[in-house]
C-alpha positions, 0 to 999 in steps of 0.5 A: 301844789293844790292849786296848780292841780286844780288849774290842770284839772278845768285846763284838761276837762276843757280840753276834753269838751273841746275835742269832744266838739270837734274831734280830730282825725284819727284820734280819740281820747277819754280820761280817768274817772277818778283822775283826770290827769290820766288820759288814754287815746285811741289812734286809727292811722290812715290806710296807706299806711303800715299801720292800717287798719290797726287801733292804737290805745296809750296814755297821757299822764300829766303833771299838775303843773300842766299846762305849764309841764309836759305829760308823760307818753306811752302806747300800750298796744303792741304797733311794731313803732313802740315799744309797748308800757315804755315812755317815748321821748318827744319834743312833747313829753316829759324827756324834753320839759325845756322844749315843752311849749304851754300854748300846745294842747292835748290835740296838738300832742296826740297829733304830734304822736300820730305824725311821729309814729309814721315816720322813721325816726328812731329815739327812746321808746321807738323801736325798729321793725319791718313793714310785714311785722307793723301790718301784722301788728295792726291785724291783730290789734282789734283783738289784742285790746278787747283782750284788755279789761281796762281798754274795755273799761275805758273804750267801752262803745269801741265797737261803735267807734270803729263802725263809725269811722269805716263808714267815715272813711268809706264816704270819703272814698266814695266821694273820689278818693283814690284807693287803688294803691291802698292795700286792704286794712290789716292785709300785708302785699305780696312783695311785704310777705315775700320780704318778710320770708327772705328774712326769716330764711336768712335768720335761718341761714338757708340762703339758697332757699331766701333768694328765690323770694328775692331773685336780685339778692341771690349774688349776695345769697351764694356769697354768703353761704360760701362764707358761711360755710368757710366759717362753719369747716374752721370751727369744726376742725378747731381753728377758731381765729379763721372761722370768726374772719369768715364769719366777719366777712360773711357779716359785711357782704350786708344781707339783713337778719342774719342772725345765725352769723352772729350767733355762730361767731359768739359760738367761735370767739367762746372758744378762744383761749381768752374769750372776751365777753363783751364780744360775746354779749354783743353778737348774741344780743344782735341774733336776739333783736333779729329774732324779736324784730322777725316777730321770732322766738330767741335762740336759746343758744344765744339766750344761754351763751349771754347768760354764760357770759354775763354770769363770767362778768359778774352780772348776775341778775342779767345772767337769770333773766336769760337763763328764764328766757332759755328755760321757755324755749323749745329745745334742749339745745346746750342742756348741760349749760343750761343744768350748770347755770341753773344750779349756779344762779337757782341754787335751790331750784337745782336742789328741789328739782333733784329731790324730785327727780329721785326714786319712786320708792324713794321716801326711806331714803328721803327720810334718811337724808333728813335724818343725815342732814339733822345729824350733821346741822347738831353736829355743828352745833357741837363743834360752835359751841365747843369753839366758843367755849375754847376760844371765846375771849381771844 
């Protein structure tokens, strides 16, 4: 094991002096110090697409069976193509040790990484977003990493690197090519933005309002809201059954993001007789993905009636998570559930938070609760003990 680790060890740092001489484009790379199994890269993707602009930071850790072992992927920089401190499945990585390939470098795998990120293609460790969410990432991601003090530590002369490469890009431009139809680095078009406020109106379920930003959805906008509102009446006069069939119809006409429908059918298959809580879990997991897709904070509705669902199931840690999630939402929507779950699932929460919530002139009584309470622990006592003393023995 010693051995290969050392093979790995002057395998990776040729490596590094190779790309050190000849760097490929859009792509740095440094390495751990102290370990030189651990790599971390820099990605800069062309402008024209989603992601220009942005400067991408992940890491590379490599087995010291390398090269004869793939390395494990990540990218930490939040892209809206990955998701952030998670393993990405590639042909390349450890997911896939039997396609793995000896004669593949570290440049080969970071260009494979660059070249996945700009497709569509989904798979572990990928995640879906829109097009305005990646360049509003990508704006952001200067100052998300200069945030991060082991970026810094690892990227110190990342200023440099940019400048460097803004000049690069801006020779090649000069030298003819065309960027007429590149958006500016970071800046998201007019029909992005447009697109992106559709579907937060749409998560919003103000249709009307949603297809003024998108005039050729406005058909499928009125029909919507006539479902919407069809589901809405039949859950307020009680009849659960036709408002969750509106709200099915409603789904199927096919608008994107709208995740009040299916918030609001979990709302309507709760009530039934016997709620099937799988069902629940479901629509409320969808209306949260579109919040976090939209870059939006979730519904607590949704976050609490998961919760709920997930206590009934027997889930409990799953149920907490959501009940911390709700707890940080704005709002005291549903407040009574979120009391009763919380005393449910943080026992001694509940209990601190009504001791707190006593009296001002309350520290007689505090007290006369620990006497009461000292009273009845010795009381307890007794009666072990006396039982013990009467029936120990069988």
């Amino acid at each position: 094991k010693k051995m290969s680790s050392s093979k790995a060890a002057y395998r990776l740092r040729r490596e590094l002096a190779m790309i050190q001489k000849e760097r490929p484009e859009f792509i740095w790379v440094t390495h751990k110090e102290s370990n030189v199994l651990l790599w971390s890269y820099l990605l800069a993707p062309p402008d024209d697409s989603p992601y220009g602009g942005g400067w991408y930071w992940g890491r590379l850790t490599f087995k010291p069976e390398y090269p004869f072992a793939p390395p494990s992927i990540q990218m930490v920089t939040p892209s809206g193509r990955f998701r952030p401190d998670t393993k990405i499945c590639m042909s390349m990585s450890d997911y896939h040790p039997e396609s793995w390939n000896p004669g593949w470098s570290v440049a080969t795998i970071l260009k494979g990484v660059l070249s996945f990120m700009l497709s569509d293609e989904l798979t572990t460790g990928a995640i879906e977003t829109s097009p305005y969410e990646k360049r509003k990432l990508a704006k952001e991601s200067i100052a998300w990493n200069e945030a991060n003090t082991e970026f810094c530590s690892l990227f110190p002369d990342f200023a440099q690197i940019r400048i460097e490469e803004i000049a690069r890009r801006a020779q090649l431009n000069h030298g003819g090519v065309d960027t007429s139809k590149k958006p500016p680095d970071g800046i998201c078009t007019e029909k992005e933005e447009r697109s992106h406020k559709f579907n937060i109106l749409c998560a919003q379920g103000k249709f009307a309002e949603a297809s003024q930003y998108i005039p050729e959805q406005k058909e499928a906008c009125d029909q919507t809201a006539k479902e919407k509102q069809l589901a809405d009446d039949a859950f307020r006069a009680g009849n659960v059954d036709a408002a969750i069939a509106a709200y099915d119809r409603a789904i199927a006409i096919g608008l994107p993001h709208c995740s009040v429908l299916f918030r609001n059918r979990a709302a309507a298959r709760e009530k039934r007789s016997s709620p099937s809580d799988i069902d629940i879990i479901s629509d409320c997991t969808k209306a949260i993905d579109i919040d976090h897709a939209l870059n939006e904070p979730p519904s607590r509705k949704a976050l609490l009636r998961r919760a709920d669902a997930y206590f009934r199931s027997g889930d409990l840690k799953k149920a907490q998570k959501d009940l911390l999630a709700a707890k940080a939402c704005p709002g005291q929507d549903l407040q009574s559930r979120f009391e009763r779950l919380n005393s449910l699932l943080f026992p001694s929460d509940s209990q601190h938070s009504t001791l707190n919530s006593s009296d001002d002139g309350s520290s007689a009584s505090k007290k006369k609760t620990r006497r009461s309470g000292s009273k009845k622990k010795k009381k307890e006592r007794i009666i072990r003990i006396l039982f013990r003393t009467n029936y120990s023995g069988g």
